[in-house]
MARKOL-210247 format. One record per atom (N, C-alpha, C): x, y, z. Coordinates in steps of 0.001 Angstrom, whole numbers, plus 500000, padded with zeros to 6 digits. Example, Ala and Ser with C-alpha at 12.3 -4.5 7.8 and 13.67 -1.06 7.14 Angstrom:
<pts>
513190494310507800 512300495500507800 513200496700507800 512850497750507080 513670498940507140 512900500030507870 
</pts>
This chain:
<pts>
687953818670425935 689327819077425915 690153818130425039 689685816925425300 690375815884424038 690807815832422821 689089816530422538 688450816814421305 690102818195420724 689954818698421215 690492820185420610 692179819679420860 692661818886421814 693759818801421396 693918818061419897 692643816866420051 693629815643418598 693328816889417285 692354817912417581 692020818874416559 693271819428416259 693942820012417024 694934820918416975 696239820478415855 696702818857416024 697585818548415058 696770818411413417 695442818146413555 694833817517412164 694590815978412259 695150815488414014 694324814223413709 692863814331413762 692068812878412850 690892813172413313 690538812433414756 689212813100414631 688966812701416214 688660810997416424 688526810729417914 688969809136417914 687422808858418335 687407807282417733 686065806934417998 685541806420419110 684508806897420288 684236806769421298 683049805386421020 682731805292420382 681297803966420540 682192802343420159 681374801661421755 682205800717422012 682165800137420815 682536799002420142 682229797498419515 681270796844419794 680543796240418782 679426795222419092 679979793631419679 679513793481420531 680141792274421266 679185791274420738 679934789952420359 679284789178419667 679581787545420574 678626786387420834 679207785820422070 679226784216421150 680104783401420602 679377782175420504 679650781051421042 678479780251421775 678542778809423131 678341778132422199 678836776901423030 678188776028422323 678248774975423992 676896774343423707 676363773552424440 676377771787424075 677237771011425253 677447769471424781 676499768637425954 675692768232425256 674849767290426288 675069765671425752 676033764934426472 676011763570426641 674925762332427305 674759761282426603 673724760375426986 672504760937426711 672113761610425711 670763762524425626 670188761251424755 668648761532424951 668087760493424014 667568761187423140 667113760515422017 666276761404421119 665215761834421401 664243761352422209 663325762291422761 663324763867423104 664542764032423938 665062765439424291 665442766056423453 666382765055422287 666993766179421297 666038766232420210 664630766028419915 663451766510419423 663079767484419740 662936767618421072 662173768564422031 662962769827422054 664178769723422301 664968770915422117 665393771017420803 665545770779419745 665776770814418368 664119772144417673 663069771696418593 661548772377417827 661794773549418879 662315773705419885 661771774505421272 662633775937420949 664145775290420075 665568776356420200 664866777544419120 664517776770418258 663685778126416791 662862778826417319 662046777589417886 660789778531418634 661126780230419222 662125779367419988 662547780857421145 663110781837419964 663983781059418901 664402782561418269 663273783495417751 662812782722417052 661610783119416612 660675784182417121 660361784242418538 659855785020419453 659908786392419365 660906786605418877 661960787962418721 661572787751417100 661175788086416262 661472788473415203 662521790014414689 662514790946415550 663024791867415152 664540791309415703 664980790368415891 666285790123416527 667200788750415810 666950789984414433 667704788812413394 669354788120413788 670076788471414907 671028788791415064 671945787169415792 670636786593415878 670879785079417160 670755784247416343 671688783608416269 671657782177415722 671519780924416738 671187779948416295 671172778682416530 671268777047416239 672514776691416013 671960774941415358 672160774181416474 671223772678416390 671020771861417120 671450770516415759 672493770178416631 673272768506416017 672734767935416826 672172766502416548 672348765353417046 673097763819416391 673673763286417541 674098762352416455 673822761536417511 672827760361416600 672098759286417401 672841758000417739 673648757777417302 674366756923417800 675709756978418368 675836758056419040 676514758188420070 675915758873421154 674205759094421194 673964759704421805 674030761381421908 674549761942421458 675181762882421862 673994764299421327 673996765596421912 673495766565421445 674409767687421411 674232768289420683 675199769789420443 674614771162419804 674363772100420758 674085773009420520 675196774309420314 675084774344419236 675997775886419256 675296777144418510 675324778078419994 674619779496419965 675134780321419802 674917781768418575 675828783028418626 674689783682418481 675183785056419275 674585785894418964 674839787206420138 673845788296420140 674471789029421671 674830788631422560 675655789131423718 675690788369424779 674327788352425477 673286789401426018 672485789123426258 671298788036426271 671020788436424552 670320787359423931 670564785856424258 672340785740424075 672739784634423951 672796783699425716 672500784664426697 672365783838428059 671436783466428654 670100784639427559 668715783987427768 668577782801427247 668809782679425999 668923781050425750 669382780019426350 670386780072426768 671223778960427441 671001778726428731 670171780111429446 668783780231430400 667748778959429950 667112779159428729 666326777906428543 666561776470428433 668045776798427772 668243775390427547 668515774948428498 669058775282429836 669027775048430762 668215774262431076 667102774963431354 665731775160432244 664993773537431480 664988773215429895 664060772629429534 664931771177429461 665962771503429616 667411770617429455 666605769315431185 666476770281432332 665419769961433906 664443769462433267 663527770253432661 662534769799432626 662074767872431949 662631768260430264 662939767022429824 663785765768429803 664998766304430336 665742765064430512 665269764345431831 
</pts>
């Protein structure tokens, strides 16, 4: 019924398909040593990697060693992008 009213003036019709939602985190881990930010620096590609058909996820891993510090910042689907931060989580336990 929508349809045939916006027809009726000559508008065109309106576009029903949502937007691609696009998400980007970024992750700050303080006091990290370089050990960890090795480990998660080889582990973050890895995972993209996994997915080859899912050109869509990005990932860089900063470290800056003398302040300690690690920084991850992730874009990509939201989906995609909470499985990751799922891992980094997870390996964030494991290794630190």
């Amino acid at each position: 019924m929508r349809e045939d009213l916006d027809a009726f003036p000559g508008a065109p019709p309106l576009e029903t398909k949502l937007a691609e939602a696009w998400v980007t985190s970024i992750v700050d881990i303080n006091s990290c040593g370089p050990e960890l930010a090795e480990k998660l620096a080889l582990q973050i590609p890895t995972a993209l990697y996994q997915k080859p058909d899912d050109d869509a996820m990005r990932a860089e891993v900063i470290y800056e060693r003398e302040r300690r510090h690690l920084k991850i910042v992730v874009s990509g689907d939201p989906g995609g992008t909470a499985n990751l931060l799922s891992f980094i989580r997870i390996w964030q336990e494991q290794f630190g």
